[in-house]
C-alpha positions in Angstrom: 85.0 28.4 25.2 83.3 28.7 22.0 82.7 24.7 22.2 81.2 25.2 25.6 78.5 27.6 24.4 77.3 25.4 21.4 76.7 22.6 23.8 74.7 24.4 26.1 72.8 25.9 23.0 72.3 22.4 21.4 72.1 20.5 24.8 69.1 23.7 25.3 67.1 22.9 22.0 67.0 19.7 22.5 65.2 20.1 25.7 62.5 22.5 24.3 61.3 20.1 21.3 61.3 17.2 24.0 58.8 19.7 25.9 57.3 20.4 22.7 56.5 17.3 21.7 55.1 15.7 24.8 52.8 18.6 25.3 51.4 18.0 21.7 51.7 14.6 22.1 49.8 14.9 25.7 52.1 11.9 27.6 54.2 15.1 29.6 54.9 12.8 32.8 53.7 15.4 34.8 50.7 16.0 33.4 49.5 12.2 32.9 50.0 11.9 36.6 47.2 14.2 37.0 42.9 12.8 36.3 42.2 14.3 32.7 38.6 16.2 33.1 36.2 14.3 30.6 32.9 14.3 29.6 31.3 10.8 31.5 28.8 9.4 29.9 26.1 6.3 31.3 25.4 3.8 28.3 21.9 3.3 27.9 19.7 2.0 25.7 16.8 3.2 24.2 13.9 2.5 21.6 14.9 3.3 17.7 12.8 4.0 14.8 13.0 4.7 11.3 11.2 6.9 9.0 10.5 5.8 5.7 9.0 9.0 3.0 7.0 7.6 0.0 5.3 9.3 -3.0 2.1 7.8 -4.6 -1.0 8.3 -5.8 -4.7 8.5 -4.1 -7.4 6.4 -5.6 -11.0 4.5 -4.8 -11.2 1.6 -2.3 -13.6 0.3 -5.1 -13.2 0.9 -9.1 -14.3 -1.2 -12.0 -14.6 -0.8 -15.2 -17.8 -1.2 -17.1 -19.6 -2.4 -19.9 -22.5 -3.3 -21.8 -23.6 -6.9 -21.2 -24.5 -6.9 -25.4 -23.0 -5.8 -28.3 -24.6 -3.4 -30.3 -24.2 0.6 -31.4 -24.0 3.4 -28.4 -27.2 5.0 -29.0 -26.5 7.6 -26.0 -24.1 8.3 -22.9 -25.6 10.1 -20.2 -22.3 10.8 -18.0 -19.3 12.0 -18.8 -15.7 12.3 -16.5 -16.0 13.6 -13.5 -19.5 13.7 -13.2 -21.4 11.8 -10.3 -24.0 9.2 -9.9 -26.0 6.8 -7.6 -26.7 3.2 -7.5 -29.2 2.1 -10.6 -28.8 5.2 -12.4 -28.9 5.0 -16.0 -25.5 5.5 -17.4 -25.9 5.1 -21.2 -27.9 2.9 -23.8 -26.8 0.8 -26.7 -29.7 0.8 -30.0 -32.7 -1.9 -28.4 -34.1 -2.2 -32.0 -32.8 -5.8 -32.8 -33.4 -7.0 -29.3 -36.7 -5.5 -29.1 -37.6 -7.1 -32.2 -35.7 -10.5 -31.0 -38.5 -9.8 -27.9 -41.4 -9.4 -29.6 -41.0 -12.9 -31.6 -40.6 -14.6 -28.2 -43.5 -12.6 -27.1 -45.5 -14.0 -29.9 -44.0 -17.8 -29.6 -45.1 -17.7 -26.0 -48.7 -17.2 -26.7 -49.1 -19.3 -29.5 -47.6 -22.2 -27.2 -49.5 -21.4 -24.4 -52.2 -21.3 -27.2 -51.4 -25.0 -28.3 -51.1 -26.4 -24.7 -54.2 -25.2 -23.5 -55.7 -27.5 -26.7 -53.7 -30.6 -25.9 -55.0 -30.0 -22.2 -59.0 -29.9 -23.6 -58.4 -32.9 -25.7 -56.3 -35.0 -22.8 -59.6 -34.3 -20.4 -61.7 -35.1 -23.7 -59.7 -38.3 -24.0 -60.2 -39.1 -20.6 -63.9 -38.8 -19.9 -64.6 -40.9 -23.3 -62.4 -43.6 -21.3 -64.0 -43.3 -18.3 -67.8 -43.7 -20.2 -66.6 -46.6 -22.1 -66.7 -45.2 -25.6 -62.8 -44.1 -25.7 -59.6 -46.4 -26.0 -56.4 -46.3 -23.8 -54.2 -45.8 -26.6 -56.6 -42.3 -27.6 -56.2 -41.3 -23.9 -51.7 -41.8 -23.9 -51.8 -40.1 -26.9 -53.5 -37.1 -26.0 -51.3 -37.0 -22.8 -47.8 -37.4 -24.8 -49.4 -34.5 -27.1 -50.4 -32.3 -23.7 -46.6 -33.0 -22.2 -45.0 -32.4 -25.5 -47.1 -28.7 -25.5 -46.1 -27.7 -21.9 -42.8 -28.4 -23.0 -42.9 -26.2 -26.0 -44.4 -23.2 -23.4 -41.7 -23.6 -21.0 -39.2 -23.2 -23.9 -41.2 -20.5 -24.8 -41.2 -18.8 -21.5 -37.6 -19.1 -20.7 -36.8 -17.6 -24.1 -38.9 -14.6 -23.4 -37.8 -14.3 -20.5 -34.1 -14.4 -22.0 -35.2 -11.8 -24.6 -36.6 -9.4 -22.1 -33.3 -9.1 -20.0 -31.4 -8.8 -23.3 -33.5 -5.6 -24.0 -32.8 -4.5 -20.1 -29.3 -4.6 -20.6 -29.3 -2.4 -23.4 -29.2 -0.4 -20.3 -26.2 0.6 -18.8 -26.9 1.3 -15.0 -24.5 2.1 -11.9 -23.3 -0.9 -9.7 -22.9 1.7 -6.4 -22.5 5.4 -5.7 -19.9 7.1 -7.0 -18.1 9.3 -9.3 -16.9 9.0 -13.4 -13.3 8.7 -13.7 -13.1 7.8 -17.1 -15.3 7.5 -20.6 -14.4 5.5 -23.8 -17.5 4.8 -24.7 -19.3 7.7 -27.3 -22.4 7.7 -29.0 -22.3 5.8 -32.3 -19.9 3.7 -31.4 -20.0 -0.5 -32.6 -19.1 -2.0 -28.7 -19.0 -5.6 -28.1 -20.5 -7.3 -25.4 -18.7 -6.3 -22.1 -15.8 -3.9 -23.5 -15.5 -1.4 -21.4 -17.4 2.3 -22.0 -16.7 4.0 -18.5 -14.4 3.6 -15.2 -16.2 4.0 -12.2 -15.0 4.7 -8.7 -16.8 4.0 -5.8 -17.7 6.8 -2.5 -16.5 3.8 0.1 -13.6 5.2 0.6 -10.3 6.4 -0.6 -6.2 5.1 -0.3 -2.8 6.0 -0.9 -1.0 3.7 -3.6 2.7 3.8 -2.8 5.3 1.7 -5.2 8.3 1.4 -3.4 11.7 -1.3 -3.6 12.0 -4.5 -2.1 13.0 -3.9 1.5 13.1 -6.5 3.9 11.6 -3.7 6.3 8.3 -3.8 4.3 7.3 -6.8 6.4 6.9 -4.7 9.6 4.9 -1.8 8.1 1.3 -3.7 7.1 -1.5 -1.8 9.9 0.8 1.4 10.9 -0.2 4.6 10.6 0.7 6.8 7.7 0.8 10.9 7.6 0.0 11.6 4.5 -0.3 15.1 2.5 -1.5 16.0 -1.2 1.1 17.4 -3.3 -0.9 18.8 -5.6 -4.4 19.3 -4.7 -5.3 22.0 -1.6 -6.1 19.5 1.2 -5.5 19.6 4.7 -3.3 16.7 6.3 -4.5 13.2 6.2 -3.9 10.0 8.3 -3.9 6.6 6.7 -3.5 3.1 8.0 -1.1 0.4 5.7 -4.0 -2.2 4.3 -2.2 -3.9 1.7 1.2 -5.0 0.8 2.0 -6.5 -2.3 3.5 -10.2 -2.1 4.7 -9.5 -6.1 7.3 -7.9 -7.2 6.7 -5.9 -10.2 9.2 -6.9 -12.9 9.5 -3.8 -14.8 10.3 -2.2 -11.5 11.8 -4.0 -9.3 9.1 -1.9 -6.8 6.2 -3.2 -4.6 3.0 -2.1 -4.0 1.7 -0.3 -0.8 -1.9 0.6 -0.1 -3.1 2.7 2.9 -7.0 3.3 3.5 -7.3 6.8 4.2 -9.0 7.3 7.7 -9.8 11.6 7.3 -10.5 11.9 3.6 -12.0 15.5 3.3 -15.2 15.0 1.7 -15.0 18.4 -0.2 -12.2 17.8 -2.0 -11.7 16.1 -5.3 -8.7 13.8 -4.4 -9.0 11.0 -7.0 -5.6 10.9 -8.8 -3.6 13.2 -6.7 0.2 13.0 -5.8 0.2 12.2 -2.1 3.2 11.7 0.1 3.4 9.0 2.9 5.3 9.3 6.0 5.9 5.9 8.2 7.8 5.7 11.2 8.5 2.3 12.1 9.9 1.0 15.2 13.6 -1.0 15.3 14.1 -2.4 18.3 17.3 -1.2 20.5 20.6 0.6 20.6 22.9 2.7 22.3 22.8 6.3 21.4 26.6 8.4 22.1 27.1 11.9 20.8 29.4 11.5 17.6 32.2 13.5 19.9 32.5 9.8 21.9 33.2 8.1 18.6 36.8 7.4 18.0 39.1 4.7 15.9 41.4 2.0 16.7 42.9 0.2 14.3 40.8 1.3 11.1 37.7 0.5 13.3 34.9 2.5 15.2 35.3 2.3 19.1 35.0 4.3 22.3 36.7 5.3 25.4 35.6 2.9 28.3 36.2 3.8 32.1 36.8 1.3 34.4 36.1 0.9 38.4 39.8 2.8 38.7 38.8 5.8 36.2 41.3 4.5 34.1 40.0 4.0 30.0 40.3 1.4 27.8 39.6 1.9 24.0 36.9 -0.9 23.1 35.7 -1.8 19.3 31.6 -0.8 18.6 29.3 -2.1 15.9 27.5 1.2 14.3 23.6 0.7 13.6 23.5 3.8 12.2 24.2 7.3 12.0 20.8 10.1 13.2 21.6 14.0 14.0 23.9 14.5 16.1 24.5 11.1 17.8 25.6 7.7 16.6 23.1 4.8 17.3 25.5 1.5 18.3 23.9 -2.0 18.5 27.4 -3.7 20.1 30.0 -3.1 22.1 29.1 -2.0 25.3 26.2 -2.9 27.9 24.0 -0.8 29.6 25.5 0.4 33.2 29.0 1.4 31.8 30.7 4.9 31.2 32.3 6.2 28.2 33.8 9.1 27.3 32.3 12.0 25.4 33.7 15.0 25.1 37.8 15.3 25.6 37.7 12.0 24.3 40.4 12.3 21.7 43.1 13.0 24.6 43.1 9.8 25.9 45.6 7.3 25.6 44.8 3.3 26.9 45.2 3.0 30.6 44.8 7.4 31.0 43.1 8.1 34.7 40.5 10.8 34.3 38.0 12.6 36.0 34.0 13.6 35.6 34.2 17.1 34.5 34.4 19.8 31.7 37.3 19.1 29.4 
């Protein structure tokens, strides 16, 4: 009797964690006979981007650094950082007194040659009018023309040096190539310069860009002539547009980065923007993929796949190739073609070969 009872018990509790276990498994008989309600989704494609955030700098179209064409001793600078000038304006001044000097010798060489020709040039038409009256020689007559050739000579010596001497005292004269603004002074009064070191850096009004240094990416290729939102980090300035003008074919060695200009199209023209932190936003286009919510992502075999259904609503688990994660969804550039259905949500009940059914899970 006693031997009875345990076998029904046992014979019992076997029969409940068989139950047990095929619910939590989900392959009850009874219940995989019936269409599992899933989440249906059409694969289609659609068009990706990236965005790509950079930091940089803002600076002139146009910048140059400039110098005195001679050496000599800063007598005076008339600009300082900052400070803004137009095309021809007088910058600074280096001490003419040597060049002046060097200027009033030519000066004086000039008229004493012009002086001398004009004398070979009375005595060649002297020379010549004894000839022609028959009381002159041809030899007195050449001689008085080598003399005349040699003079003129002399005076165009003379005149080229003067003129040499007088642009020399010009360029004691620092002037402004353009319109612009003082980014930077070196140069102070007093100070020994040589010929072309540079006093002041100079930007031009042409315009103004965004200098970005950013790695080596093969994506860099597709960015020259896109647009670029850009805002200043550190400056008060309203948001800016730019377009990519420039990308560095060098690599910078130090670095490893490459550099990436952007003309900016909006510059406010009432704010100071020259060196200021700017931020760049890109967004470039990549081509296609398939987009699935990441509930329709699953595994087989240590690899990413999804839930296909076939023409009989029955699923198949099929391998994908990821492009890339975005929010939310999971961008797939293989494994299935536009036109078939995969299963979102309810996704992780399925078993190969399960029958299910359009619906809410």
């Amino acid at each position: 009797m006693v031997h009875g009872v345990a076998a029904r018990r046992g014979a019992g509790a076997i029969s409940g964690a068989l139950a047990v276990i095929g619910v939590l498994a989900g392959t009850n008989p009874a219940a995989a006979d019936v269409p599992l309600r899933v989440e249906f989704l059409p694969v289609v494609t659609r068009e990706t981007s990236m965005q790509i955030e950079l930091t940089g700098t803002l600076e002139a179209v146009d910048s140059v650094d400039l110098g005195f064409r001679q050496s000599g001793r800063i007598s005076e600078m008339l600009v300082s950082e900052g400070d803004q000038f137009t095309a021809g304006q007088v910058l600074g001044r280096i001490d003419p007194l040597q060049l002046q000097q060097s200027l009033n010798v030519a000066t004086a060489t000039l008229a004493a040659a012009e002086a001398a020709a004009q004398q070979a040039r009375q005595a060649a038409e002297r020379a010549q009018a004894m000839l022609d009256r028959g009381v002159g020689t041809r030899a007195a007559r050449d001689s008085a023309r080598q003399a005349l050739s040699e003079a003129e000579t002399q005076t165009q010596q003379a005149r080229s040096a003067l003129d040499q001497a007088r642009r020399s005292v010009e360029d004691t004269e620092l002037r402004a190539p353009f319109d612009g603004v003082v980014t930077a002074r070196s140069g102070e009064p007093g100070q020994v310069v040589g010929a072309a070191q540079a006093v002041l850096s100079l930007a031009a009004h042409n315009g103004i860009e965004a200098v970005f240094m950013t790695p080596d990416l093969p994506i860099l290729n597709e960015v020259m002539g896109i647009s670029v939102a850009l805002s200043a980090l550190d400056v008060d300035a309203p948001p800016m547009t730019g377009t990519v003008t420039e990308i560095s074919p060098l690599v910078d060695p130090s670095t490893g980065s490459v550099r990436v200009r952007a003309l900016v199209d909006d510059a406010p023209a009432d704010v100071d923007l020259l060196g200021a932190l700017v931020r760049g936003k890109m967004v470039l286009a990549t081509g296609e993929a398939v987009e699935i919510p990441w509930t329709a992502l699953t595994s087989g075999g240590g690899a990413p796949g999804v839930w296909v259904v076939d023409e009989a609503n029955r699923v198949a688990l099929r391998a994908v190739d990821i492009l890339r994660f975005d929010d939310g969804v999971v961008l797939l550039s293989g494994g299935v073609a536009p036109g078939e259905i995969v299963v979102g949500e309810g996704a992780q009940k399925l078993f190969p070969g399960r029958e299910v059914v359009a619906g809410n899970p």
